[in-house]
C-alpha positions as CSV (number, residue, x, y, z in Angstrom):
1,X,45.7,-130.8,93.2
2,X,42.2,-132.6,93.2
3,X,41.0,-135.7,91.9
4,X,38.4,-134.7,89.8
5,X,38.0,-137.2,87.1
6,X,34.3,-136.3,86.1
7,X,34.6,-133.4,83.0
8,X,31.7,-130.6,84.0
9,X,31.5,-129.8,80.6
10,X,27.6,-131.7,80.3
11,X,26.2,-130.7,82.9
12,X,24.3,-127.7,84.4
13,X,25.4,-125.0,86.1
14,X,24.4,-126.0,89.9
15,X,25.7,-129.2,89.2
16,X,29.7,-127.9,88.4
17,X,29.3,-125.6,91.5
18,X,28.2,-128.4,93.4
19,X,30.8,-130.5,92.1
20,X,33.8,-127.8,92.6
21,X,32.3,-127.5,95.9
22,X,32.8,-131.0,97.1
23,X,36.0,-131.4,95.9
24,X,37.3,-127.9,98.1
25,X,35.5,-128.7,101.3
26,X,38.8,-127.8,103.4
27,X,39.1,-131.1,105.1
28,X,40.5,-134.1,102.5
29,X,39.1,-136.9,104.3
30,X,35.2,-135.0,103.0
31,X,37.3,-133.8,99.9
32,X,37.7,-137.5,99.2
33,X,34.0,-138.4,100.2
34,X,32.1,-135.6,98.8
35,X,34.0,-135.6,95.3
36,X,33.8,-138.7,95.0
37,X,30.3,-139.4,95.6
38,X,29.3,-136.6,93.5
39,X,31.4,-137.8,90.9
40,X,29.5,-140.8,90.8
41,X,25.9,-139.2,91.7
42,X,25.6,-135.8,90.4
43,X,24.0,-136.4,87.4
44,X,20.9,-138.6,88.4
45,X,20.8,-136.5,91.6
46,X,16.6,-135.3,91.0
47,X,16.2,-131.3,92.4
48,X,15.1,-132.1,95.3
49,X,18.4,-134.5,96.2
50,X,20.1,-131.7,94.6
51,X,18.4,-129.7,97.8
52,X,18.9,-131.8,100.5
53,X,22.7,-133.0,99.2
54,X,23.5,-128.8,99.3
55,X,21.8,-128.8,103.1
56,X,24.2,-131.3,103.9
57,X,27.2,-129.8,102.1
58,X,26.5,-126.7,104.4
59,X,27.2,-128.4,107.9
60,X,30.1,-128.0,109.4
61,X,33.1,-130.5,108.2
62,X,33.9,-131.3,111.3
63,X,30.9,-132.8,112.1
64,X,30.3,-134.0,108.5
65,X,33.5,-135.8,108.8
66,X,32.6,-137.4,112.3
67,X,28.8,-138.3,111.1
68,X,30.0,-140.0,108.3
69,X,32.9,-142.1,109.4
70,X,30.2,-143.1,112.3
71,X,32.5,-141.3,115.2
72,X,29.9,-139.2,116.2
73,X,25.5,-140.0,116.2
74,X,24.1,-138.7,112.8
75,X,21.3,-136.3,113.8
76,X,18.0,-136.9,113.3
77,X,17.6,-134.4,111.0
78,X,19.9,-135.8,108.9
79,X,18.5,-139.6,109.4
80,X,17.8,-139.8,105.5
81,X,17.7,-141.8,102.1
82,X,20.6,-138.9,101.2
83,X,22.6,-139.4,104.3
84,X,22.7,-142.6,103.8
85,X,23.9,-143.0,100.6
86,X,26.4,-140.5,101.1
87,X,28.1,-142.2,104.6
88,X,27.4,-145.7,102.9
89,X,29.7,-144.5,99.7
90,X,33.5,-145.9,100.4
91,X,35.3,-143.5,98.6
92,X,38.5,-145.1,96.6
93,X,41.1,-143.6,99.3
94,X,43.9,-144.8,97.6
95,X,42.9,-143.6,94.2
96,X,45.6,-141.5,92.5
97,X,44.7,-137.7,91.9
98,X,45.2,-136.0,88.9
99,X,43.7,-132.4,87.3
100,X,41.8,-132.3,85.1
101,X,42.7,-131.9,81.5
């Protein structure tokens, strides 16, 4: 099941593969934050948030999951306008999930 609620049909295609990405990230907790956020985002994202949102994706969820819920220090190199936005987003947890029609 996901809860993608955003239709891919308008937009590019590294945008839907960045979306379908973020919704299968293998931990739900990120599932949840990821999705959602890109959900919201991905179609102002500019090409070069695009980048740095991808470099992001890539770490490890583990430590995504930890940086973001402010368990673990957020690396420097992640010390950014992006990464903030994204660990600032409070995804809708109790949102119901549905698929996509």
């Amino acid at each position: 099941m996901t809860g993608v609620t955003l239709t891919s049909a308008g937009l590019d295609l590294r945008r839907r593969r960045i979306l379908f990405r973020c919704w299968h990230r293998g931990i739900r907790e990120m599932d949840l934050v990821f999705g959602q956020f890109a959900e919201s985002e991905i179609a102002r994202l500019s090409e070069a948030e695009l980048d740095e949102f991808e470099t992001i994706m890539a770490e490890e969820d583990n430590d995504l999951v930890r940086w973001v819920m402010g368990t673990w220090p957020v690396p420097e190199r992640f010390q950014t306008p992006m990464f903030a936005r994204i660990a600032a987003y409070k995804p809708d947890f109790d949102k119901p999930l549905r698929t996509p029609e």
